[in-house]
FIGU-888688 format. One record per residue: residue number from 1; residue in three letters; x, y, z of N, C-alpha, C in turn. Coordinates in steps of 0.2 Angstrom, whole numbers. Layout:
BEGIN
   n res  n_xx  n_yy  n_zz ca_xx ca_yy ca_zz  c_xx  c_yy  c_zz
 NUM ala     X     Y     Z     X     Y     Z     X     Y     Z
...
END
This chain:
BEGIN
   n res  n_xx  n_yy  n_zz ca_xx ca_yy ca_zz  c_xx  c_yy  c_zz
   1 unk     4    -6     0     0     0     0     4     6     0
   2 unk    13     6     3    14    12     2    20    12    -4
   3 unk    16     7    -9    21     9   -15    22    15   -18
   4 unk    26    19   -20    28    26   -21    33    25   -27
   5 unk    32    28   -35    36    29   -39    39    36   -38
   6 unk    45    37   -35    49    43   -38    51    47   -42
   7 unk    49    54   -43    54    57   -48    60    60   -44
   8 unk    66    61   -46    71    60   -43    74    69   -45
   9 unk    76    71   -40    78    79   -41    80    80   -48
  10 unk    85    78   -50    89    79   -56    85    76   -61
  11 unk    79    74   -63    78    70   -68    73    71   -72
  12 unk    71    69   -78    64    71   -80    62    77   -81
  13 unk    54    77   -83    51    84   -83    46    81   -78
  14 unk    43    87   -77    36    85   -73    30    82   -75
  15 unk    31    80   -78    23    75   -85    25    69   -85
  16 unk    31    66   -82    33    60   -79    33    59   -72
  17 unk    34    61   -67    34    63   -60    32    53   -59
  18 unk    26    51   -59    26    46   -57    29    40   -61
  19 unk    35    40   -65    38    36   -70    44    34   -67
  20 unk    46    34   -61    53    32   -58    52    25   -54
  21 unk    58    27   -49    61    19   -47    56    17   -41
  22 unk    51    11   -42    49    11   -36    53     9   -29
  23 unk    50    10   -25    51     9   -16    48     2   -14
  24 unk    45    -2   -16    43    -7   -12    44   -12   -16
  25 unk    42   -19   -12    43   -28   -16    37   -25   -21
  26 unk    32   -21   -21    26   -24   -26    28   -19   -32
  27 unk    27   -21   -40    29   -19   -45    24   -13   -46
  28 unk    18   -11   -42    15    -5   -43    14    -4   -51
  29 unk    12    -9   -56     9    -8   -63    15    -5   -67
  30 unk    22    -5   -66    26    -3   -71    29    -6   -74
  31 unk    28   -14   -73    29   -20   -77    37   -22   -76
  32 unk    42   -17   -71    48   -18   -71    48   -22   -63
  33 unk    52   -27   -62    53   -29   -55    58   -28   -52
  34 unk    54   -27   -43    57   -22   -40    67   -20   -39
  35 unk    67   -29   -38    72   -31   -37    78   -29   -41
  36 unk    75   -30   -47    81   -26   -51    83   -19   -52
  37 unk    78   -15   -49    76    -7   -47    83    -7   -42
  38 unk    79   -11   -36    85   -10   -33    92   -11   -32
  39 unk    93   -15   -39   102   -17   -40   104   -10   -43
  40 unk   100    -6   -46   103    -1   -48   103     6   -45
  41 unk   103     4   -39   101    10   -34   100    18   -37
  42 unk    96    18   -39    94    26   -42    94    31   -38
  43 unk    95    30   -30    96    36   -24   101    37   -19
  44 unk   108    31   -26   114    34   -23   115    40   -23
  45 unk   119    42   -18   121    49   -16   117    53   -14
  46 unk   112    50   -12   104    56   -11   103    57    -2
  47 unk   103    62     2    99    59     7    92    60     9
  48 unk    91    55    12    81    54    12    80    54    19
  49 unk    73    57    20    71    56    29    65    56    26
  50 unk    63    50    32    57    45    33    53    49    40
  51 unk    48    51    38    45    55    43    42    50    46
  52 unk    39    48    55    35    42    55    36    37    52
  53 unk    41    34    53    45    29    51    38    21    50
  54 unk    36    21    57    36    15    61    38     9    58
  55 unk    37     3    58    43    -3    57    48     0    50
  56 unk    49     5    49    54     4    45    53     1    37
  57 unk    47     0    33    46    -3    26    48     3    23
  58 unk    46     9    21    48    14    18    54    15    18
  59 unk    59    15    25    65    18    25    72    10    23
  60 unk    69     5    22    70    -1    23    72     1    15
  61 unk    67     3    11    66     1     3    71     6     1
  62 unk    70    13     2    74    18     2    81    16     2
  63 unk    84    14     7    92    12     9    94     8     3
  64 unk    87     3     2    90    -2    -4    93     1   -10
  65 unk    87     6   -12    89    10   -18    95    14   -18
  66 unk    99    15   -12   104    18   -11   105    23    -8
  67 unk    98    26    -6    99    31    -1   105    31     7
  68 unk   106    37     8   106    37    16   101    38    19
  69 unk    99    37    24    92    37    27    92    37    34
  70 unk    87    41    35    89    44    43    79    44    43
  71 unk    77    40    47    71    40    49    68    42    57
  72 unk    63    46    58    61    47    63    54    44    66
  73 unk    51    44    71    47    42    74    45    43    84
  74 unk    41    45    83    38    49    90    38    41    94
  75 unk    38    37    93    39    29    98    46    26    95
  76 unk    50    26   105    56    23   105    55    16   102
  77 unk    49    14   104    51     5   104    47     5    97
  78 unk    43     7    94    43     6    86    51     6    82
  79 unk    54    12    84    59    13    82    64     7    80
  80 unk    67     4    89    71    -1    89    67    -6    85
  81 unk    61    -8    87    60   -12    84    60   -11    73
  82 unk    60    -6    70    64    -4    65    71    -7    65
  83 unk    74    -3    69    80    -4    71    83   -12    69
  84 unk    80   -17    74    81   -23    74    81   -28    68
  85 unk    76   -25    65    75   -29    57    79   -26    52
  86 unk    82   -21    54    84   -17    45    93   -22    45
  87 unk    96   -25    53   103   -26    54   102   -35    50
  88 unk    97   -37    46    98   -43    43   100   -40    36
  89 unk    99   -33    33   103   -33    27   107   -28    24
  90 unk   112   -29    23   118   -25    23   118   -18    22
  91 unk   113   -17    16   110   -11    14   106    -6    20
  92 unk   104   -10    23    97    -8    29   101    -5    35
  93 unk   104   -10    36   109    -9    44   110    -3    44
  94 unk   114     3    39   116     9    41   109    16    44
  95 unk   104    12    41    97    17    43    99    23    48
  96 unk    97    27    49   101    29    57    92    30    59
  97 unk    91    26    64    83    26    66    83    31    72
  98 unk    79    37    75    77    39    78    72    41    83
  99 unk    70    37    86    63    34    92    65    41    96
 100 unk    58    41    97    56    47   100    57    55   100
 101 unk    57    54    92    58    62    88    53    62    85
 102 unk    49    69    85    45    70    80    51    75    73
 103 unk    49    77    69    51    81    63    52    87    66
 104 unk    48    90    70    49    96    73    56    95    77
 105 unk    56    89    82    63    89    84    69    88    81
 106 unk    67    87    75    74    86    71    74    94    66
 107 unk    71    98    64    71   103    63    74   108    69
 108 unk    71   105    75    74   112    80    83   109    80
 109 unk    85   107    80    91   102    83    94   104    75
 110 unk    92   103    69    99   105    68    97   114    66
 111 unk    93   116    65    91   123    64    93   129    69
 112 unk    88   127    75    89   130    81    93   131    86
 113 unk    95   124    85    99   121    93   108   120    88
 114 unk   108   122    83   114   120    81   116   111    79
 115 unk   121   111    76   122   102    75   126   100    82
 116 unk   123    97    85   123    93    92   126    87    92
 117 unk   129    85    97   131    78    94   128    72    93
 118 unk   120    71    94   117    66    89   115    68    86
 119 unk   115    74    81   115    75    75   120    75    69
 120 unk   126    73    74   133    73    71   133    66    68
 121 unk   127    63    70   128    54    67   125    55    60
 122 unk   122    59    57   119    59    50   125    62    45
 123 unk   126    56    43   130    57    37   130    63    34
 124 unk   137    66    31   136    73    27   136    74    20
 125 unk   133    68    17   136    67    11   133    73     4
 126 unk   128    77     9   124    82     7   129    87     5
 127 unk   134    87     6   140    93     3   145    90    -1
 128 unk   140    85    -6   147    82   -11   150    86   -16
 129 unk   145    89   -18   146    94   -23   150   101   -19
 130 unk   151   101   -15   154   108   -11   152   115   -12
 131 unk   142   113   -11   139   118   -12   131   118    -9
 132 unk   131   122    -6   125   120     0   118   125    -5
 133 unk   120   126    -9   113   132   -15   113   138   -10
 134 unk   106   139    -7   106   144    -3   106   144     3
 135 unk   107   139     7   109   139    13   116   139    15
 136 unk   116   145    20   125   146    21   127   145    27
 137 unk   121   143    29   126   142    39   129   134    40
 138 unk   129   132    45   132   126    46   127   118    46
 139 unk   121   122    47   116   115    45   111   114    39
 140 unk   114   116    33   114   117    25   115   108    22
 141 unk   122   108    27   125   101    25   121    97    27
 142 unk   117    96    32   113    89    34   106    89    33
 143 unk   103    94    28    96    93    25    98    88    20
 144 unk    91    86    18    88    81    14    87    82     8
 145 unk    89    77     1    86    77    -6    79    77    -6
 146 unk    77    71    -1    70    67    -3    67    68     6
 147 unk    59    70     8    58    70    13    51    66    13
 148 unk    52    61    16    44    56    14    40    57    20
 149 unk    34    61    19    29    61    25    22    55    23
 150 unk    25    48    22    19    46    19    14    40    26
 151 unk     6    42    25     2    40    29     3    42    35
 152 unk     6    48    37     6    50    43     5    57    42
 153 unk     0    62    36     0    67    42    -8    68    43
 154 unk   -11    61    42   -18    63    45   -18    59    51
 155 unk   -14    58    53   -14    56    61   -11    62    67
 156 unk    -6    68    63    -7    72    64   -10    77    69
 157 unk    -7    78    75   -12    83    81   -12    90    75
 158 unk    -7    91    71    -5    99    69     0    98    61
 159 unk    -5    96    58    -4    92    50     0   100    48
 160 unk    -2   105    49     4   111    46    10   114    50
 161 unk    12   109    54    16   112    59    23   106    55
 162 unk    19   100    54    24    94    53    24    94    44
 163 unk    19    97    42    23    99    34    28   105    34
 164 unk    27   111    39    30   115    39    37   116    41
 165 unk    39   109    46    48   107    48    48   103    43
 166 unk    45    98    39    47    93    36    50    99    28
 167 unk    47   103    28    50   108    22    56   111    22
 168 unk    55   112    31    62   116    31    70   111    31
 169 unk    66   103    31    73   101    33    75    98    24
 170 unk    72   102    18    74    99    12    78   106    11
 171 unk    84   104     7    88   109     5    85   108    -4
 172 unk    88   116    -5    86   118   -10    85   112   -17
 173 unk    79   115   -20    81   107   -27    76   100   -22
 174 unk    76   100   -17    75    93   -14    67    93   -16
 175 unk    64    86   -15    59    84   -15    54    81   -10
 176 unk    50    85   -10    44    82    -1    38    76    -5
 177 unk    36    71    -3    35    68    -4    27    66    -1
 178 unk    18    68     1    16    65     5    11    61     4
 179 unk     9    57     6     2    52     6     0    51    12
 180 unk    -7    51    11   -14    50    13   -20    49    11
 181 unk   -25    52    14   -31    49    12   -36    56    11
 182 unk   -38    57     6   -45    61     3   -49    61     9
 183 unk   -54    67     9   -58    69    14   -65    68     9
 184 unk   -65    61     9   -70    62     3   -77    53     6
 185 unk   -83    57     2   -88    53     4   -85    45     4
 186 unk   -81    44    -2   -79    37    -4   -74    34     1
 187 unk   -71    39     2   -65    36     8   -67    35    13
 188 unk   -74    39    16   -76    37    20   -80    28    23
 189 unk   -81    29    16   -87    21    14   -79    16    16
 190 unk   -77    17    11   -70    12    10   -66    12    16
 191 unk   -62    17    16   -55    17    22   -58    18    28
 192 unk   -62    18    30   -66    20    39   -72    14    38
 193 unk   -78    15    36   -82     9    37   -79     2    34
 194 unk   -77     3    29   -76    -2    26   -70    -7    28
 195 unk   -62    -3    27   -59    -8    33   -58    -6    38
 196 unk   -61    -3    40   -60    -4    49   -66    -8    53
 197 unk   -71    -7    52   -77    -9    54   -80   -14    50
 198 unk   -79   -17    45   -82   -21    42   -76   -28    40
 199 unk   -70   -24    35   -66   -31    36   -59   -34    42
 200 unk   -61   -25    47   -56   -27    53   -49   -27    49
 201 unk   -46   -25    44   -39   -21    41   -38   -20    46
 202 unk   -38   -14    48   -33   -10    53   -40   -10    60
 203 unk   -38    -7    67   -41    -5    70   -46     1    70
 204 unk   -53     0    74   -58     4    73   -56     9    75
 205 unk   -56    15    72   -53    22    75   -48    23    72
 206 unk   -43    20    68   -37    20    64   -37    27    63
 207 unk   -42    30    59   -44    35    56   -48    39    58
 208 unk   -49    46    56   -56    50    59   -55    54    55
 209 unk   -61    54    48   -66    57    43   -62    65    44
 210 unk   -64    66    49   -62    73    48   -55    76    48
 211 unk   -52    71    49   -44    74    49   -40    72    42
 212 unk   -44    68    38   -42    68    33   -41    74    28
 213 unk   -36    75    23   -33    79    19   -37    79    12
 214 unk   -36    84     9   -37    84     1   -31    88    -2
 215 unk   -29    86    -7   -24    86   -11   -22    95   -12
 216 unk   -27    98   -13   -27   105   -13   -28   107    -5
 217 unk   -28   104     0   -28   106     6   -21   105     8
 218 unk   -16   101     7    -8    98    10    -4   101     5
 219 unk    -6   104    -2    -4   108    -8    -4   117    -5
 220 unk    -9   119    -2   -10   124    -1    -6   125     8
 221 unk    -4   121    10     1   122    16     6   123    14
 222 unk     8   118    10    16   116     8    19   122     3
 223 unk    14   124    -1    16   134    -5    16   137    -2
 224 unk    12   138     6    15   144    11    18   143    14
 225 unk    23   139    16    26   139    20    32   142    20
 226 unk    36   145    25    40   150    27    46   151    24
 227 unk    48   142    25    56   142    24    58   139    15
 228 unk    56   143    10    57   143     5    52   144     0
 229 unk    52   144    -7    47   143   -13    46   134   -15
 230 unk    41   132   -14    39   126   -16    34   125   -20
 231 unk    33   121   -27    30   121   -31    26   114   -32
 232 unk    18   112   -32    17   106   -33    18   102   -39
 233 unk    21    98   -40    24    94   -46    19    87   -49
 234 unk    19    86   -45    13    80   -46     8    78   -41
 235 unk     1    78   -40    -2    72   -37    -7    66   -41
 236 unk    -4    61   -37    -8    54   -39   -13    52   -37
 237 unk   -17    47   -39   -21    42   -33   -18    37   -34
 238 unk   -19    32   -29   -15    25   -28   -22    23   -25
 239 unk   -23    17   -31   -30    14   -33   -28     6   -33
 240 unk   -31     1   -30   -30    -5   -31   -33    -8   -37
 241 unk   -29   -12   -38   -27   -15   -45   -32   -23   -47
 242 unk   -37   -20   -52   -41   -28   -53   -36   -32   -55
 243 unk   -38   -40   -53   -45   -41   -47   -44   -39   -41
 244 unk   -41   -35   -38   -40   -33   -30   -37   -37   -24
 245 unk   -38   -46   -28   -36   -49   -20   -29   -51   -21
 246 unk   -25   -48   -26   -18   -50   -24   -16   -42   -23
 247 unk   -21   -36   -19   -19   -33   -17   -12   -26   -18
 248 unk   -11   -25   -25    -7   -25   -29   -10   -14   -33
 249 unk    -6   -13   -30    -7    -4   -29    -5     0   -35
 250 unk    -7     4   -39    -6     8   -45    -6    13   -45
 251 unk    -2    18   -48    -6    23   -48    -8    29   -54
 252 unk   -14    33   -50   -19    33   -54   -21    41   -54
 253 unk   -18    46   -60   -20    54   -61   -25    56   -60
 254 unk   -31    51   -61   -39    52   -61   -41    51   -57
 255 unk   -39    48   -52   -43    47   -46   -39    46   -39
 256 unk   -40    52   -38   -38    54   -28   -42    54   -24
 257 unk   -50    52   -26   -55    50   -22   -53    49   -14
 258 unk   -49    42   -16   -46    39    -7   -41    40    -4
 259 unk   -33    35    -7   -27    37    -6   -24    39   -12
 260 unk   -21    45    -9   -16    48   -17   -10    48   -13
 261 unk    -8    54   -16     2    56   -17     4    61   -19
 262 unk     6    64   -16     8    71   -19    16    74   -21
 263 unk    19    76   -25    27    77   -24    26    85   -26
 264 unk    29    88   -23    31    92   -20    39    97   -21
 265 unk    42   101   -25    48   103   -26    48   110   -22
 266 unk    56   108   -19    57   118   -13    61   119   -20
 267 unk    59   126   -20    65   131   -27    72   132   -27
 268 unk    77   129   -29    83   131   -32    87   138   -28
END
């Protein structure tokens, strides 16, 4: 479900945006498999953070493809438990997991608080180019190419507080990436009655109708916020794929009804 195609900063125009390297075991409709995706790791030299990590499947795929990857998550023992799983594969092990941060805390820490010494554990490889665009101070080096807020900010106490540090910790050119769920009649039917209450998917309460987002709602945060120019590049829906019981996720221009996706570019 949290298959995600990339457009990659340097690559492409925007009329392709969903045409890149998938993130997860499932082929998500582009006929290519995954595993070969990931021999070719299309996010070396990139670094990525995983907002709300929890076990670690987004940030897990991410590494594969070659990223550096620094995940966050407001639960320590989610975290470790991340942790624990990622050290069976060579790729994964490096993850740097963070239990009991939200995105606000790692915005204030390296922005506010200076680079501190667990902040010093994030790789610098954001300064290969030995050019930080427009940031001159000393925490320019440890933003991120690719920022993934996916499925978590409609669980959000303060969904524009966590788009709004998840923006500031992308350096110029970088890419914000987020998924959720529509605020819409059919999401309601499907993703709240329907798996929660009827085929018992997720727990009852998982969600709540009204915290949900629209595409033009998480679009209209992420252009005003503070700490740069951000442009919307694409959103998707991620629709399941007849006949549905292998579960198998696509995605879909037409229809943001439910779960979609949005990507997101800060300006140069």
């Amino acid at each position: 479900r949290s298959a995600v195609l990339f457009h990659l900063p340097a690559t492409s125009s925007t009329s392709d945006t969903c045409s890149m390297a998938e993130t997860t075991a499932g082929t998500c409709g582009s006929g290519e498999d995954s595993s070969s995706i990931s021999e070719q790791q299309p996010l070396r030299g990139l670094r990525a953070l995983d907002v709300g990590c929890g076990g670690g499947l987004l940030s897990e795929s991410l590494a594969r493809l070659g990223a550096t990857v620094t995940a966050v998550d407001p639960s320590v023992e989610v975290a470790n438990a991340a942790r624990e799983h990622s050290e069976y594969h060579p790729l994964t092990r490096r993850i740097d997991y963070r239990g009991g941060m939200s995105v606000e805390d790692l915005a204030r820490e390296i922005h506010d608080d200076g680079i501190g010494s667990s902040s010093a554990r994030i790789s610098s490889t954001a300064n290969r180019n030995g050019d930080d665009g427009n940031e001159n101070d000393k925490s320019a080096r440890h933003l991120f190419d690719l920022v993934c807020v996916l499925e978590v900010v409609e669980h959000a106490a303060d969904p524009k507080s966590l788009l709004d540090n998840a923006c500031r910790l992308l350096r110029p050119g970088g890419m914000l990436f987020v998924s959720t769920l529509n605020r819409t009649a059919k999401s309601y039917v499907l993703a709240i009655a329907g798996a929660e209450h009827v085929m018992r998917m997720v727990p009852v309460g998982t969600h709540r109708w009204d915290k949900l987002l629209s595409p033009a709602e998480v679009g209209g945060m992420v252009t005003s916020v503070s700490s740069g120019h951000f442009e919307v590049v694409d959103v998707c829906g991620m629709v399941l794929a007849p006949p549905f019981v292998n579960m198998q996720w696509i995605l879909d221009r037409n229809d943001v009804s439910v779960n979609w996706i949005g990507a997101y570019r800060r300006a140069k």
